[in-house]
C-alpha positions as CSV (number, residue, x, y, z in Angstrom):
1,X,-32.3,2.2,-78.4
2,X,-30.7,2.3,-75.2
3,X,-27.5,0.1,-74.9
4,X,-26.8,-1.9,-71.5
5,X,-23.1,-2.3,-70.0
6,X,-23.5,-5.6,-71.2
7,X,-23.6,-4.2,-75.0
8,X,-20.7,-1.6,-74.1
9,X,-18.1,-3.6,-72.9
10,X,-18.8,-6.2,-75.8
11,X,-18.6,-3.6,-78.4
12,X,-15.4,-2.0,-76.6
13,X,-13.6,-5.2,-77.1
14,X,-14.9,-5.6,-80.6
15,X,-13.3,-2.1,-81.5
16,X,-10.7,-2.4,-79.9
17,X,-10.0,-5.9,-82.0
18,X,-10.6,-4.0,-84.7
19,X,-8.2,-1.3,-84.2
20,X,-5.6,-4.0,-83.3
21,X,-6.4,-5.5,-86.9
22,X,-5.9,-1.8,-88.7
23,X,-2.5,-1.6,-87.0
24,X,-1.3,-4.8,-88.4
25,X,-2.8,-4.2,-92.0
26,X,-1.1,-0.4,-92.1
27,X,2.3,-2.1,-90.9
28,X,2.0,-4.8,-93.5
29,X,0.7,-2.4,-96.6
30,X,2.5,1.0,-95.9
31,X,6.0,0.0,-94.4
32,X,6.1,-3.1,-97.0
33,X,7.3,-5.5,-94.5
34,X,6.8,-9.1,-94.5
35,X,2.8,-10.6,-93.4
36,X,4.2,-12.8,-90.6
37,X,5.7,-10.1,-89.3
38,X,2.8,-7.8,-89.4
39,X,1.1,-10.6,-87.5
40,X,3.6,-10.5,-85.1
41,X,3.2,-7.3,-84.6
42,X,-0.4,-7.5,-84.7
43,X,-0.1,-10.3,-82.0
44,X,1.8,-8.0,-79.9
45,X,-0.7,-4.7,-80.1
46,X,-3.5,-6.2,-79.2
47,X,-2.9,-7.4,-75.7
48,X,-1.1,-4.0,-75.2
49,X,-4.2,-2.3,-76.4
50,X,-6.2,-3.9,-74.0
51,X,-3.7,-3.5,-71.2
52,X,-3.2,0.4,-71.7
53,X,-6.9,0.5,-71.0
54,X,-7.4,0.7,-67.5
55,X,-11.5,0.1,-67.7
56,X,-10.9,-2.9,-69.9
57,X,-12.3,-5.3,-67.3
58,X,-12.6,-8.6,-68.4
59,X,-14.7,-10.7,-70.8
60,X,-16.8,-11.4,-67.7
61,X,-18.6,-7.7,-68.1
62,X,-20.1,-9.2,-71.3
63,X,-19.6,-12.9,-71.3
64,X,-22.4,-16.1,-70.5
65,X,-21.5,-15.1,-66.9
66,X,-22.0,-11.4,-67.1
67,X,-25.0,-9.9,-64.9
């Protein structure tokens, strides 16, 4: 099954939700702090995640407008 860009980019930005998630759950279950800070932090990775990446684009590559 070949994949488009379209399907790339979307399941990019799924994974790298997903690793945003993971973050927050370690934080919260190994370094025993409190869940609304985890969330915080949580809150605070994921944009960062997405910034680091410098291909990240846009939801446009995948979105109702995307080619």
């Amino acid at each position: 099954m070949k994949l488009t860009n379209k399907h790339k980019a979307a399941i990019k930005s799924y994974l790298r939700a997903v690793a945003a998630s993971g973050i927050t759950v370690a934080l919260a279950i190994v370094a025993d702090i409190r869940p609304e800070l985890a969330v915080l932090a949580g809150a605070l990775v994921a944009p960062l995640a997405k910034a680091l990446d410098p291909k990240s684009g846009s939801e446009v590559d995948y979105g109702i407008n995307a080619k």
